[in-house]
N, C-alpha and C positions, 0 to 999 in steps of 0.2 A: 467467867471467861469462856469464849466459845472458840474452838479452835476454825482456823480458815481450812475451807476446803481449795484442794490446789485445783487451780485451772487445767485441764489437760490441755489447753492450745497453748500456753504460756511460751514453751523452750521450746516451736517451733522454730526452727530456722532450717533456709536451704540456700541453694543457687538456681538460677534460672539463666537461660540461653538464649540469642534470638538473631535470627538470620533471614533478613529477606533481601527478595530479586525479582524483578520486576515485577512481577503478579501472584507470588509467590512468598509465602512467608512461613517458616517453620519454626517452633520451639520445642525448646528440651527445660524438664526439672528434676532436681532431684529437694527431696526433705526430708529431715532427719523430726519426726513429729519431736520427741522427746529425746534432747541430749544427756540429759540428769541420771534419767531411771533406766533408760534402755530398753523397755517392757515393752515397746510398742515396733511394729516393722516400718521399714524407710520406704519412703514412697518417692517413685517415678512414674514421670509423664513427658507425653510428646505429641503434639500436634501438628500441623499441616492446613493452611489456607493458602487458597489459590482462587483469584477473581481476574475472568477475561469476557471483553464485551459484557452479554446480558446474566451470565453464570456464576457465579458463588460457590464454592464447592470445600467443603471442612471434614476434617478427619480427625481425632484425639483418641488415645487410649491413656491409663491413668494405672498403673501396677500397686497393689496395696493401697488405694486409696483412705487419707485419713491417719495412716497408719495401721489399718487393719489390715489383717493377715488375710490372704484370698480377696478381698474386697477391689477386685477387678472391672474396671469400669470403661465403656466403650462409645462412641457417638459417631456418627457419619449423617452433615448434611449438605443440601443443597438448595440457593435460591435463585430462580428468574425473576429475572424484570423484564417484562415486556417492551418491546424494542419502542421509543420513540416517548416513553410513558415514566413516572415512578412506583407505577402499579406491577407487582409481583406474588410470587409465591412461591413457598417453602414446602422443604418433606424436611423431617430428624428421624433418626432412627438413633436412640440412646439405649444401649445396655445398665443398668443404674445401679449391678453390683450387691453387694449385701449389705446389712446396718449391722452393728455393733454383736448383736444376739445371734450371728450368724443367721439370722434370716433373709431371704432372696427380695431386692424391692423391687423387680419385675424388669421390663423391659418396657418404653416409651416408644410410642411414632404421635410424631405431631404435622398437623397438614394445618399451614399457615397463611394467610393472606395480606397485602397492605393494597388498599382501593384513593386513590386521589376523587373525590369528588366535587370539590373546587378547589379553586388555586390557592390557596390556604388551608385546607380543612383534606383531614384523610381518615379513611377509616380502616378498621386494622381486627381482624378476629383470625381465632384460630381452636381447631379441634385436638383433643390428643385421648389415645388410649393407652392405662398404664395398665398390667396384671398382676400387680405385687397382689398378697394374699390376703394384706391387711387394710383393703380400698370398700369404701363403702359403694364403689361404681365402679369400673375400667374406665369410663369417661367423664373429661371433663371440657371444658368446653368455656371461649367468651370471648365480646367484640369491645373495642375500645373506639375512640376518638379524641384526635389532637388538633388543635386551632393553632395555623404559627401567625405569633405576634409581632415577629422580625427580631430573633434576637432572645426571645422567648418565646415559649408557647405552653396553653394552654390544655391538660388532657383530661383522660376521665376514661375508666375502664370498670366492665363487671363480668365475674367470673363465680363458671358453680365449679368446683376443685371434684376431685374424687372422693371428699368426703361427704358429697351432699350439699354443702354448704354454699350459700352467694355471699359472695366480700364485691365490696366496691371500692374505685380511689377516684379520689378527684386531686389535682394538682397544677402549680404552676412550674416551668421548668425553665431557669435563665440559662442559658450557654454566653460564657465569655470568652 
């Protein structure tokens, strides 16, 4: 007989908040990671979006995230769309807090893009540097492409991560 190992996501539970007005949308959370054992800290969070004309603009911070203790987590972005177009781009700026071991997983900026290049088809890449201690790069880096089929579409992206490594996906995606 082998005994089970417990889950620690199991006896999550929390509440969540949400309030928006015209261009403007705010939430609050609170979670209790674990109600049983009590061993772990409560985590809150709260963000802020606001979209007017061509700007996009996000804010979130996240207090013990996961339930860890310090694991303080931060993000502010922003995206254009170019006026008259659905071609845009993005800045993030994420703080990403600590993992479990108390060690620091750096800070991200990601500089993003989406390019329409025919009336169907758009292509989509983006750069980002992380400096957590544990990256086999600070960069990583990768361009995708989506075919809409009306209703569906088709994609396909490749990415080298910070660990050196290329992953690819191909996929179909229905929206009902």
């Amino acid at each position: 007989c082998v005994p089970v190992v417990e889950n620690a996501t199991r006896n999550r539970q929390g509440v969540s908040l949400e309030y928006a007005v015209d261009a403007l949308k705010a939430r609050m959370s609170y979670v209790d990671p674990d109600q049983t054992s009590g061993d772990t800290t409560e985590e809150i969070s709260v963000s802020v979006d606001y979209a007017m004309n061509n700007i996009a603009l996000s804010a979130a911070a996240v207090k013990d995230g996961a339930g860890v203790d310090g694991n303080d987590q931060y993000f502010l972005g922003a995206y254009y769309t170019l006026a008259g177009t659905e071609n845009g781009v993005g800045l993030n700026w994420i703080d990403n807090g600590t993992s479990d071991d108390g060690s620091d997983n750096g800070k991200t900026i990601v500089l993003y893009g989406d390019y329409v290049v025919a009336p169907q088809t758009t292509l989509s890449a983006y750069i980002a540097n992380n400096n957590a201690d544990g990256n086999e790069t600070d960069n990583a880096f990768g361009i995708g492409a989506k075919y809409d089929l009306g209703g569906a579409y088709l994609a396909g992206s490749l990415e080298r991560g910070y660990s050196e490594e290329v992953r690819g996906d191909f996929g179909l995606r229905f929206d009902f």
